[in-house]
VEXRO-219820 format. One record per residue: x, y, z negated of N, C-alpha, C in turn. Coordinates in nm, 3 decimals. Layout:
% VEXRO-219820
X, Y, Z, X, Y, Z, X, Y, Z .
...
END
This chain:
% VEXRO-219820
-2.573, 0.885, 2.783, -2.583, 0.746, 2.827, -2.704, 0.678, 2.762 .
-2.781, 0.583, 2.825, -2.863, 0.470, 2.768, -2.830, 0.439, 2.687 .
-2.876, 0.373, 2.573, -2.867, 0.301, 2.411, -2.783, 0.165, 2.508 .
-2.888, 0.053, 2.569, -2.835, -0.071, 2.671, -2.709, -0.025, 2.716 .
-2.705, 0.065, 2.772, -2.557, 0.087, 2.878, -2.422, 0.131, 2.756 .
-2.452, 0.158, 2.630, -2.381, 0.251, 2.536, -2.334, 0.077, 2.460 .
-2.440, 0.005, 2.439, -2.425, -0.115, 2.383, -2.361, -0.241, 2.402 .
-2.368, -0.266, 2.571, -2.292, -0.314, 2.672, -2.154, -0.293, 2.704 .
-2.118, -0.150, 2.669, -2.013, -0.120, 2.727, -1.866, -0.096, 2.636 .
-1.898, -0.117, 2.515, -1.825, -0.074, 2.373, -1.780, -0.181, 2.334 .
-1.644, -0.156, 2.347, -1.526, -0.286, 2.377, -1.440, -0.215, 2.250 .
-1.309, -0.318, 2.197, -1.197, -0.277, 2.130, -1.134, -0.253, 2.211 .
-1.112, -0.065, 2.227, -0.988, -0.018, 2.315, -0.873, 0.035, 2.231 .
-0.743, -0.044, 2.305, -0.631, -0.019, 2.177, -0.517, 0.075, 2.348 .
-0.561, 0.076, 2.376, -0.442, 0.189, 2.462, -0.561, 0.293, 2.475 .
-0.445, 0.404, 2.483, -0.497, 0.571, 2.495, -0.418, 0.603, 2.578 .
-0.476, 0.753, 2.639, -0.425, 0.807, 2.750, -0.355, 0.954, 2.643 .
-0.393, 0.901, 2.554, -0.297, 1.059, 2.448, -0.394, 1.168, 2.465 .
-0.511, 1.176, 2.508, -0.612, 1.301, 2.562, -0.644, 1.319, 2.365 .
-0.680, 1.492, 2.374, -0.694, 1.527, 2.223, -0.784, 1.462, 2.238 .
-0.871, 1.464, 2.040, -0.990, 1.401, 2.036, -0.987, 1.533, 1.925 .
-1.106, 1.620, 1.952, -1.107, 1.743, 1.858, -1.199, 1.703, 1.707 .
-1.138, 1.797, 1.634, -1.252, 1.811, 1.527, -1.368, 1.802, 1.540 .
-1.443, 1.878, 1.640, -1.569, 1.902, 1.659, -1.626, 1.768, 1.738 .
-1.542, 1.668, 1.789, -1.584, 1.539, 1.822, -1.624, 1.454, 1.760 .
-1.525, 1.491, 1.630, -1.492, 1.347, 1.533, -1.615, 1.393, 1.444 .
-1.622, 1.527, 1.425, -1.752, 1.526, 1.324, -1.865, 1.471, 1.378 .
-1.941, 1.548, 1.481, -2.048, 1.476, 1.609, -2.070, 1.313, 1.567 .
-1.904, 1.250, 1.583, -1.896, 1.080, 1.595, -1.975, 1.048, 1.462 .
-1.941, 1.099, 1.345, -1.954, 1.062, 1.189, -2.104, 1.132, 1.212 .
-2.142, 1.259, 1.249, -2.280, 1.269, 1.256, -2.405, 1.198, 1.262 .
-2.377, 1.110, 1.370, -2.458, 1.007, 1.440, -2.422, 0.868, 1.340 .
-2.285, 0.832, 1.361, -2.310, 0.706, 1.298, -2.311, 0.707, 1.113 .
-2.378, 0.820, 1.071, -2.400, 0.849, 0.909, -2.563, 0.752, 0.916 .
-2.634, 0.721, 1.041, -2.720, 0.714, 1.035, -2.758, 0.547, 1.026 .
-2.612, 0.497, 1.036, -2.679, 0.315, 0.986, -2.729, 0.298, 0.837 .
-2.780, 0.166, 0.832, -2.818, 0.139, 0.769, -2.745, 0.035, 0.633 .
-2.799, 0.061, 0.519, -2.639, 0.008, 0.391, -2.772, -0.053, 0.321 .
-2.711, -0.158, 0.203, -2.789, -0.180, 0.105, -2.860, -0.084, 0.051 .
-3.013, -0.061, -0.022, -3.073, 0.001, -0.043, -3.032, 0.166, 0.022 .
-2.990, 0.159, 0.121, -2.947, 0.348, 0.133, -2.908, 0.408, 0.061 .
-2.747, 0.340, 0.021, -2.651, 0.416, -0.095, -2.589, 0.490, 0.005 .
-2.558, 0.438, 0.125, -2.469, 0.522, 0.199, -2.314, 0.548, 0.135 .
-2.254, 0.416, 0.075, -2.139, 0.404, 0.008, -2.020, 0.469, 0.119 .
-2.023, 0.475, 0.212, -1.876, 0.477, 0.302, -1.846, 0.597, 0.270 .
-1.688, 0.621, 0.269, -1.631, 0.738, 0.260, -1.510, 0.685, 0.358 .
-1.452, 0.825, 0.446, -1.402, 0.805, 0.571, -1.298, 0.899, 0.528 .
-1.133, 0.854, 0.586, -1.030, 0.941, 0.540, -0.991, 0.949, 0.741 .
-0.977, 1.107, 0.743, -0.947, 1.123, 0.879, -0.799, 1.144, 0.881 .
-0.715, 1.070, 0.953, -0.572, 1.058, 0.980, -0.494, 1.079, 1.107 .
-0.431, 1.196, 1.115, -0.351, 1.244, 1.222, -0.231, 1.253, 1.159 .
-0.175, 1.308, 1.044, 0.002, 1.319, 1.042, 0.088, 1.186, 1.063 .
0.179, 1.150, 1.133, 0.232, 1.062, 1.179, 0.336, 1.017, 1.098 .
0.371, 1.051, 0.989, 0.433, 0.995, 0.857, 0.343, 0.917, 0.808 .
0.208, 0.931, 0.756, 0.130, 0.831, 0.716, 0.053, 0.719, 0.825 .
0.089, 0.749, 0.931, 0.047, 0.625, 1.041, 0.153, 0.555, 1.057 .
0.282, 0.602, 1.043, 0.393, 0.488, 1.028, 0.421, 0.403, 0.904 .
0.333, 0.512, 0.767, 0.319, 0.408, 0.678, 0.207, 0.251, 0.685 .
0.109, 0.288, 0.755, 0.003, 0.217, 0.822, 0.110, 0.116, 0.875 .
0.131, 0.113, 0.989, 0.222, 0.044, 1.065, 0.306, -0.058, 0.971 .
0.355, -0.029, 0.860, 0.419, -0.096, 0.753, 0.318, -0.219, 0.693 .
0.208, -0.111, 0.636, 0.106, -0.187, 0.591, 0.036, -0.296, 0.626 .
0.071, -0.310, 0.776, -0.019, -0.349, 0.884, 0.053, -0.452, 0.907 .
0.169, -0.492, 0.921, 0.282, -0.609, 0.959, 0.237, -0.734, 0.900 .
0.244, -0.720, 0.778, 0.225, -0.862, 0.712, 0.109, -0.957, 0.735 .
-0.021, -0.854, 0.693, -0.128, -0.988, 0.803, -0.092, -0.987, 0.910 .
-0.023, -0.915, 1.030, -0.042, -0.923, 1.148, 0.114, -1.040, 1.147 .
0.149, -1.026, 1.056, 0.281, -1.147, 1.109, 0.215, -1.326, 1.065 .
0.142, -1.318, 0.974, 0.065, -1.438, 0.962, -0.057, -1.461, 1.049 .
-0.095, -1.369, 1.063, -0.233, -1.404, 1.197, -0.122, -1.433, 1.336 .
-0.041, -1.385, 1.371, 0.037, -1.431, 1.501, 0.107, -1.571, 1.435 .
0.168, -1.586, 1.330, 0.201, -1.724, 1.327, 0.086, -1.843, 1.350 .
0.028, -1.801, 1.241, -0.100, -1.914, 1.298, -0.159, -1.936, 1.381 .
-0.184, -1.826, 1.438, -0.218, -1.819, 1.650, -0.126, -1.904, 1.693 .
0.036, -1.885, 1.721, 0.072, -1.930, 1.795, 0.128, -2.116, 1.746 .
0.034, -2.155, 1.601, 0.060, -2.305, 1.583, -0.081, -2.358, 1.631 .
-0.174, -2.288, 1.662, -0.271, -2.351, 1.723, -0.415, -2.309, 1.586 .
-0.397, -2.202, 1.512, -0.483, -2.225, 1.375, -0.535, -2.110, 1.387 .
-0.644, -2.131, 1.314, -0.733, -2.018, 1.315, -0.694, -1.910, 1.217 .
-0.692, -1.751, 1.275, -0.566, -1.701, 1.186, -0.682, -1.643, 1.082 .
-0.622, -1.658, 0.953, -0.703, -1.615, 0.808, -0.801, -1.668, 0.822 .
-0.868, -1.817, 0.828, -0.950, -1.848, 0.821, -0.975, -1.828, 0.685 .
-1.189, -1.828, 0.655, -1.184, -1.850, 0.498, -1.251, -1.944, 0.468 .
-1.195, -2.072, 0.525, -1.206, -2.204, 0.446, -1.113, -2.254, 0.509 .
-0.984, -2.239, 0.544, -0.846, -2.367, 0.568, -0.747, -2.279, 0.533 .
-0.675, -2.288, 0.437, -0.525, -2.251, 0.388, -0.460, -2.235, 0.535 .
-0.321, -2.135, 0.551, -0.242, -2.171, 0.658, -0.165, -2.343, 0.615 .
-0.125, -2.353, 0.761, -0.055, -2.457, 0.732, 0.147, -2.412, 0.775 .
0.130, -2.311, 0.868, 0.265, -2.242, 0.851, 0.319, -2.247, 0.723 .
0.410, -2.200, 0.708, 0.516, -2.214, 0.645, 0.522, -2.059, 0.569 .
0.540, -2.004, 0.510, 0.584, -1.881, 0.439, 0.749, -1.814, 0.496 .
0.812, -1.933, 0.535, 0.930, -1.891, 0.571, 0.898, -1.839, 0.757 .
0.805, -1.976, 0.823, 0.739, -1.922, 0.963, 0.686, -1.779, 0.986 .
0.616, -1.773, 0.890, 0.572, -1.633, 0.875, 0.694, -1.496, 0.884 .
0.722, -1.514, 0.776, 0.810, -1.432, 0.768, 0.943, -1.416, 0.895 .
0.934, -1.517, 0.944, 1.004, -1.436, 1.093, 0.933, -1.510, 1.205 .
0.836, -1.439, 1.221, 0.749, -1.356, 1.316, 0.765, -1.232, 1.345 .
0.770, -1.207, 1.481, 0.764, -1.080, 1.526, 0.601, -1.061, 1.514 .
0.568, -0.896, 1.530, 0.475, -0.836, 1.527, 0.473, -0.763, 1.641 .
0.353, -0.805, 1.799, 0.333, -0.771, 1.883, 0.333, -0.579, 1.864 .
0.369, -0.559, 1.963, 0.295, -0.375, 1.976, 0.185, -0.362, 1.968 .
0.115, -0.448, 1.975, -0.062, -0.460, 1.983, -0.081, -0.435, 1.888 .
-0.094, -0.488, 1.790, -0.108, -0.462, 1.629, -0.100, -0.351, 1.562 .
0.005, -0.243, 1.670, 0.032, -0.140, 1.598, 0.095, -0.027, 1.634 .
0.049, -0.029, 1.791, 0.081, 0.043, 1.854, -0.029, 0.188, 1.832 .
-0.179, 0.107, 1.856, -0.276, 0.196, 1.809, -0.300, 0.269, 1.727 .
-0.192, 0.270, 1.618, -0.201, 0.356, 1.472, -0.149, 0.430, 1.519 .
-0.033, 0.423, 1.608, 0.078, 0.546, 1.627, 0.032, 0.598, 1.734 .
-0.030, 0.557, 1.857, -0.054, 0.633, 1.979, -0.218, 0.714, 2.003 .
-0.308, 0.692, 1.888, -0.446, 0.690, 1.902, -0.444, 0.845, 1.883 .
-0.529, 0.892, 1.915, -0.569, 1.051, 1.883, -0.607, 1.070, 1.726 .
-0.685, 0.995, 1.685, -0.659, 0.983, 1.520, -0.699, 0.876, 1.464 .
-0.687, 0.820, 1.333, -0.718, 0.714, 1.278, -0.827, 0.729, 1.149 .
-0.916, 0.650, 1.193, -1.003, 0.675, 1.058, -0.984, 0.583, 0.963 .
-0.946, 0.593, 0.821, -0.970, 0.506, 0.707, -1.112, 0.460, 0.661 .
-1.169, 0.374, 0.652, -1.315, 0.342, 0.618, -1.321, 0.266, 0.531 .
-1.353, 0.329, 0.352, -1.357, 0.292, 0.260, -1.498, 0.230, 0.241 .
-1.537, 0.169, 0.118, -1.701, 0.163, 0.077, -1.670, 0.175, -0.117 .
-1.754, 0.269, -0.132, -1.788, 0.253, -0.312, -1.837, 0.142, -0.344 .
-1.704, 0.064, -0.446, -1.798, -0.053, -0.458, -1.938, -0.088, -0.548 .
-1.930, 0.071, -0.622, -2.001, 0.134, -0.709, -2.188, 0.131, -0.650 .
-2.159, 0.136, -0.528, -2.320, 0.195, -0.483, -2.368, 0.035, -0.375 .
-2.271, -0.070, -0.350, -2.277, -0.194, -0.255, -2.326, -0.264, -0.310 .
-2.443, -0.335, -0.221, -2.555, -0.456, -0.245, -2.494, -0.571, -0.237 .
-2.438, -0.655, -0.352, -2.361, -0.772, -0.287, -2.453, -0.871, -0.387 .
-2.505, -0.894, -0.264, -2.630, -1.044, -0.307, -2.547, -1.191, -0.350 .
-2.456, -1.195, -0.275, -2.389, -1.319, -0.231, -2.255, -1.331, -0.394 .
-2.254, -1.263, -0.454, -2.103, -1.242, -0.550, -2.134, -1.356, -0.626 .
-2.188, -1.421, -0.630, -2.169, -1.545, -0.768, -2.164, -1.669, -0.699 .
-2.170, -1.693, -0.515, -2.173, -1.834, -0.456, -2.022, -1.880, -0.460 .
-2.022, -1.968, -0.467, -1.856, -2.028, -0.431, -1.781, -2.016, -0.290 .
-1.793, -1.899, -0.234, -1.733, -1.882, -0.132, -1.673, -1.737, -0.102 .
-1.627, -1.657, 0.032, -1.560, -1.568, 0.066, -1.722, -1.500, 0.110 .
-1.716, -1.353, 0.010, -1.817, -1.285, 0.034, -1.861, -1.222, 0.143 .
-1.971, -1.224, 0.184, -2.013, -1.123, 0.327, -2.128, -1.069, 0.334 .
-2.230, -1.025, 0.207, -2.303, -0.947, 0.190, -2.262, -0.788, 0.189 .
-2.178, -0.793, 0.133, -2.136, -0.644, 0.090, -2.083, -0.565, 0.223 .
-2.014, -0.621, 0.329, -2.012, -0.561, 0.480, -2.095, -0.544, 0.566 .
-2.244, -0.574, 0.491, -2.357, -0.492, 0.567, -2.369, -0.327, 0.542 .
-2.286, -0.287, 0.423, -2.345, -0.193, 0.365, -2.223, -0.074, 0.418 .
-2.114, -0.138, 0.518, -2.007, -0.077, 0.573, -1.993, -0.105, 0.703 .
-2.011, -0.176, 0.738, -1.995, -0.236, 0.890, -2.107, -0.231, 1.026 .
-2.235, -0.146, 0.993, -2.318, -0.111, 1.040, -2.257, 0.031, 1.118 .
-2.204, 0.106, 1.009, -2.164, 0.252, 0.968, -2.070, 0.259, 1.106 .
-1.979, 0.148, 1.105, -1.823, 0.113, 1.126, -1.846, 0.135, 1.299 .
-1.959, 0.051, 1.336, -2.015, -0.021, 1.419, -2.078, 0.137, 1.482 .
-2.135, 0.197, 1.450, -2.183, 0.288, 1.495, -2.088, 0.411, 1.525 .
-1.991, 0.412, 1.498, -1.840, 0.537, 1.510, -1.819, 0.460, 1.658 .
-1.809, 0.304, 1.667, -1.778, 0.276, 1.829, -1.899, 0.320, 1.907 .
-2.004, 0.311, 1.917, -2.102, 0.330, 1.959, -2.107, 0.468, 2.000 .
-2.095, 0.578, 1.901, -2.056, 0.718, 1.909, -2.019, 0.774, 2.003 .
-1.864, 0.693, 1.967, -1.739, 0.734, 2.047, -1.728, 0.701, 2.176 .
-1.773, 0.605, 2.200, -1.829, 0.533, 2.373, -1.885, 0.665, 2.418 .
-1.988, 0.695, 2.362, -2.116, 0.765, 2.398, -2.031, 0.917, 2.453 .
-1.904, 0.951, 2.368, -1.852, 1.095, 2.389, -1.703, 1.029, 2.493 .
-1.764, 0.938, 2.576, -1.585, 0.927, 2.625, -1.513, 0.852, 2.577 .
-1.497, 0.810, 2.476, -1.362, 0.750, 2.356, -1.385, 0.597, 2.331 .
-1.276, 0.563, 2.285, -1.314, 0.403, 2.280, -1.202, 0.422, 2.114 .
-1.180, 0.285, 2.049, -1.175, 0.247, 1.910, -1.152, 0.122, 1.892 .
-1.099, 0.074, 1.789, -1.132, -0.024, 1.769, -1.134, -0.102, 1.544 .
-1.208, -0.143, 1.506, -1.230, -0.184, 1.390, -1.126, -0.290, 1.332 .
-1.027, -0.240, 1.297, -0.924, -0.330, 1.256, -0.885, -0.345, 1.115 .
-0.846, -0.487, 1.090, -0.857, -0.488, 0.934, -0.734, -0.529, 0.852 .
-0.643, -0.584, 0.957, -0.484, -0.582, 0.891, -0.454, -0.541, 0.784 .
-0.474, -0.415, 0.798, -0.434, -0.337, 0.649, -0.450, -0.317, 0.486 .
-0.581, -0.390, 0.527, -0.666, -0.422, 0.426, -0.576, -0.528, 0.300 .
-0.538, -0.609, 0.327, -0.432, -0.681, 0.280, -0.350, -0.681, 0.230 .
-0.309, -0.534, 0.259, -0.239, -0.504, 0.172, -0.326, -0.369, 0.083 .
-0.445, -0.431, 0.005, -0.531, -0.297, -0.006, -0.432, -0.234, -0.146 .
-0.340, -0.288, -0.233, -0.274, -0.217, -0.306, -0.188, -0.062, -0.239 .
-0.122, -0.147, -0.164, -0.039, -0.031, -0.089, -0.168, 0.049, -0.003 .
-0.254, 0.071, -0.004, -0.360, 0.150, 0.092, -0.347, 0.206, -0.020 .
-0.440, 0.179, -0.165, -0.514, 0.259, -0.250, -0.390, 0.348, -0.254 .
-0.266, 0.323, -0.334, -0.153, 0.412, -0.363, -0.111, 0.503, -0.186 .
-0.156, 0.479, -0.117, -0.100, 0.573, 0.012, -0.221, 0.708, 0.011 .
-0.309, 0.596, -0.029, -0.457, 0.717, 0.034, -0.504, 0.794, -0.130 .
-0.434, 0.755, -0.273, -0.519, 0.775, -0.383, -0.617, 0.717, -0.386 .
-0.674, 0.636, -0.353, -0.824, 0.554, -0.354, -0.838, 0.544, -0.495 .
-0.929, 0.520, -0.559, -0.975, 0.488, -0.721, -1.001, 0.334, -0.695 .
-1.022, 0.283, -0.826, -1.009, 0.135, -0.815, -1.124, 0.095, -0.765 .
-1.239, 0.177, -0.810, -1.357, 0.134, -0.746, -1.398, 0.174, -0.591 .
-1.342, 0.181, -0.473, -1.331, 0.215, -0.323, -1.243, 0.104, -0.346 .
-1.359, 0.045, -0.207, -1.223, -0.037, -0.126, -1.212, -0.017, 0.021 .
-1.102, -0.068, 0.079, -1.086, -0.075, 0.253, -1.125, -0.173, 0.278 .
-1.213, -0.116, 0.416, -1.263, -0.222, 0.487, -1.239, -0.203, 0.640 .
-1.149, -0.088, 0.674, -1.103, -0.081, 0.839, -1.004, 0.023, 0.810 .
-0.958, 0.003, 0.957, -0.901, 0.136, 0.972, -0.904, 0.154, 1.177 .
-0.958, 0.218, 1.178, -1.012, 0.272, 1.335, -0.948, 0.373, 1.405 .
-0.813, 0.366, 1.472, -0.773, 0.420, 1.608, -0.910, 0.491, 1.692 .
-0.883, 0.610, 1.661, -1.004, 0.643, 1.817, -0.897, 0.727, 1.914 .
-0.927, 0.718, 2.101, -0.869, 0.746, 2.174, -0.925, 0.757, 2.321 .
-0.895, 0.831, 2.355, -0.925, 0.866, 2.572, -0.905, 0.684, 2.578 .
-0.949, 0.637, 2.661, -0.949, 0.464, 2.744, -0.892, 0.486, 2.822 .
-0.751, 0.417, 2.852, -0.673, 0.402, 2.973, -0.796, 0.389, 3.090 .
-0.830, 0.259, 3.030, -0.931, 0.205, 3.100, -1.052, 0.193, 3.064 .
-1.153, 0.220, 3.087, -1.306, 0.219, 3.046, -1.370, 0.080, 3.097 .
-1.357, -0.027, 3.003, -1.420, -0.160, 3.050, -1.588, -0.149, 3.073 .
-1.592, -0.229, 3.210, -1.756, -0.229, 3.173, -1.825, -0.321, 3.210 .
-1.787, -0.471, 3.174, -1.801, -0.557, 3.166, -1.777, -0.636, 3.139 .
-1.807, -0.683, 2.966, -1.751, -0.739, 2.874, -1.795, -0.926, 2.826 .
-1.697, -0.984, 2.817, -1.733, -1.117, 2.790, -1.786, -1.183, 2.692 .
-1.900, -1.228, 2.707, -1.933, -1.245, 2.562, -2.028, -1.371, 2.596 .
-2.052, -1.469, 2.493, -2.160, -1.569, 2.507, -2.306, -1.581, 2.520 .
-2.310, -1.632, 2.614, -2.507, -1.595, 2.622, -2.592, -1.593, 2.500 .
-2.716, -1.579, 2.495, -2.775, -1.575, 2.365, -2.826, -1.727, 2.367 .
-2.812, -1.827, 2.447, -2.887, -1.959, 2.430, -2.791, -2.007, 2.327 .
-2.627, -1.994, 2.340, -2.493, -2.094, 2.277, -2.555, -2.013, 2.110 .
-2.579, -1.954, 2.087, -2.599, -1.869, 1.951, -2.739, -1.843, 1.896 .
-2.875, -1.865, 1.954, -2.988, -1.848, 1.929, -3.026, -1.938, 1.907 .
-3.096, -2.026, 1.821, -3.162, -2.141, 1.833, -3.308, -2.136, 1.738 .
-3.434, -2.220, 1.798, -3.556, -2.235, 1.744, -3.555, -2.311, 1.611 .
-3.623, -2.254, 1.520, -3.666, -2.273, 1.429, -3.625, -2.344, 1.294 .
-3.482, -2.414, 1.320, -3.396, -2.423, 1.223, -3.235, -2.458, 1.303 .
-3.153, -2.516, 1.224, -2.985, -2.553, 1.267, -2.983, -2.628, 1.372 .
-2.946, -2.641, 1.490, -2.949, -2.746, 1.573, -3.077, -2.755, 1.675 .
-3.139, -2.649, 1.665, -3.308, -2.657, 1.720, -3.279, -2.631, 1.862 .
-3.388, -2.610, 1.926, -3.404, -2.591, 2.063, -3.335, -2.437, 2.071 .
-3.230, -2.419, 2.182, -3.185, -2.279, 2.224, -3.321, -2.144, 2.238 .
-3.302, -2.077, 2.255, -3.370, -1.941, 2.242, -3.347, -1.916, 2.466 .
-3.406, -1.947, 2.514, -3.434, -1.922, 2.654, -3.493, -1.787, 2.689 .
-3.454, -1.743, 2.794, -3.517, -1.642, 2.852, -3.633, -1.664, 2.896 .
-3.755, -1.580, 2.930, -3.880, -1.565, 2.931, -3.867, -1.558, 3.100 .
-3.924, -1.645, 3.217, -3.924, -1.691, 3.311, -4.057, -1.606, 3.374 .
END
């Protein structure tokens, strides 16, 4: 496929048709996307490949609790885990919430699941001393992350970058052995696409581009 048509077309797919996804795929996938780009080219990510279905139902466990506070706050009207507004739910709201199949259906039905750690040992985090919720350091993982969908499009397969789990990164480290210094930063369902979307919604580049500082003139197409 085209790079454009590969780029265009790479959606979060959370249903599978159950089709294998072989070894010799998944390596190929990690082949190609070994090739983003990290702070200085530490190439921190380390990837745990997951098929036994005892530890995807532990996932599934893991996975509930943000996913029962991101659906509460969805459905009061709030932006779920924002990182600048506290919930305003309730702890008790939370806690009885159901947890859609969506959330977690994909751990259990996907052809396999990738864990996607980063050394925090080898990560460029420019940003660690501002007074806010860091986001330097997910350049140096999320390029990587970004490129396994890209991959996987490219061989057939769709994925999706989900971070639920993360949240509970105690119970990860003790499931997976992680050392203190690795942390989680996804965990990725890959799978056959029920459906192969190919035409995806997204905002033009004028609502998001703008000239020359905050508030400037939009970024227009060339006429």
């Amino acid at each position: 496929m085209e790079i454009y048509d590969v780029m265009r077309t790479t959606f979060a797919g959370r249903e599978y048709t159950g089709e294998e996804l072989s070894t010799g795929v998944i390596y190929r996938i990690l082949d190609m996307a070994r090739f983003a780009p990290s702070g200085g080219n530490r190439q921190g990510w380390k990837v745990i490949v997951v098929r036994d279905d005892e530890t995807r139902r532990s996932l599934v466990k893991l996975t509930e609790p943000a996913a029962r506070r991101y659906v509460a706050q969805m459905t009061c009207g709030e932006n779920p885990w924002s990182s600048l507004e506290p919930p305003v739910v309730s702890t008790e709201e939370i806690a009885e919430t159901q947890v859609p199949s969506v959330f977690t259906d994909p751990l259990i039905k996907s052809s396999v699941v990738l864990i996607l750690c980063l050394d925090l040992s080898l990560a460029a985090s420019m940003d660690q001393h501002l007074d806010r919720v860091g986001i330097i350091t997910g350049a140096s993982i999320y390029p990587f992350a970004w490129n396994i969908l890209l991959a996987a499009r490219s061989e057939g397969f769709t994925g999706a970058i989900t971070t639920l789990a993360a949240a509970e990164e105690p119970g990860m480290k003790e499931l997976f052995g992680l050392p203190d210094h690795v942390a989680v930063c996804g965990v990725v369902p890959l799978g056959k696409p029920v459906k192969q979307l190919t035409r995806l919604k997204r905002k033009p580049v004028q609502e998001f581009a703008m000239l020359e500082k905050w508030g400037g003139q939009p970024l227009e197409p060339v006429t």
